[in-house]
N, C-alpha and C positions, 0 to 999 in steps of 0.2 A: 692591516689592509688585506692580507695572504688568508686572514682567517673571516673576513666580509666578504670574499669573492668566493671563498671556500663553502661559506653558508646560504649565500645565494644560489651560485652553482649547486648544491645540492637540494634544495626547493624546488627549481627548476626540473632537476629531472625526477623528482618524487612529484611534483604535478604532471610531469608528461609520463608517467608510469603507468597511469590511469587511462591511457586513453589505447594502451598497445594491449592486445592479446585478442582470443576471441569472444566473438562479438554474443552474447546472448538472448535467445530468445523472451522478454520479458511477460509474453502471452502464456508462460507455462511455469506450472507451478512444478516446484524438483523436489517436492520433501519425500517422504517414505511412500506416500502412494499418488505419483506425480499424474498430475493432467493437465488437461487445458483450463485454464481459468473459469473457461464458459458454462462449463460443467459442474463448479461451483455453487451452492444457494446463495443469494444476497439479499441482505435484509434493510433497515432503516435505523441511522442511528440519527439520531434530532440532535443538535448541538445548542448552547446556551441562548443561540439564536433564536432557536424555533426552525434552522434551515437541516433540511434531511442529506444523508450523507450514506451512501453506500455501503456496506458494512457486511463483509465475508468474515469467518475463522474457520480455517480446517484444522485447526488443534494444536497446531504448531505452531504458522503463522498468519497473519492477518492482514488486512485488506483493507482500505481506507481510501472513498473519493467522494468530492462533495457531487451529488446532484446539480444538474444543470439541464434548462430547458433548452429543445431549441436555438435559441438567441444567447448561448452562452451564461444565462442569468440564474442564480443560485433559487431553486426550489425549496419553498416555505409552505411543505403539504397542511401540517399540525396532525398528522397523523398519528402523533403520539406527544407525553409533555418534552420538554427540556429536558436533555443529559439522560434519557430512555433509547435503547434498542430495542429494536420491532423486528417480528418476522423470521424465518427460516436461518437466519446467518450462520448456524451452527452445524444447516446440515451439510450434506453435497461432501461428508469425508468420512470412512471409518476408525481415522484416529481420534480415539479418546481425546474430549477434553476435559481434565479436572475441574475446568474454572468456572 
């Protein structure tokens, strides 16, 4: 029983671990040449859908949201086929991407 209370009690504070320290800005990118997100390219990525989906890489890390108009509702440009990236997503950073 000593070692069920013991493993809950430690769950417990390894979930509330997560919510203490500070708080950060999720609008800014921190890798080696850190900016504002905005200032980032973004380009199109089509998913198996046919729905287009936002689509940054400044070399290191990347960026991912589905398009939505308006009304909250998923945009299906056909801007390009299925499982294609379109557009600029690679630029907006001077770090090298091998990929």
């Amino acid at each position: 029983m000593k070692f069920a209370k013991f493993t809950v009690l430690l769950a417990v504070v390894g979930a509330l671990s997560g919510c203490l320290g500070e708080k950060v800005d999720k609008t800014v990118d921190r890798g080696f040449d850190s900016k504002d997100l905005s200032q980032l390219k973004a380009g199109i990525w089509v998913d198996p859908n046919g729905c287009d989906h936002w689509i940054i890489d400044d070399g290191v890390e990347g960026y991912l949201s589905q398009r939505l108009d308006k009304y909250g509702k998923p945009v299906c440009s056909g801007v390009a086929p299925p499982n294609v990236a379109t557009g600029p997503f690679k630029r907006g950073s001077s770090f090298p991407d091998p990929i």
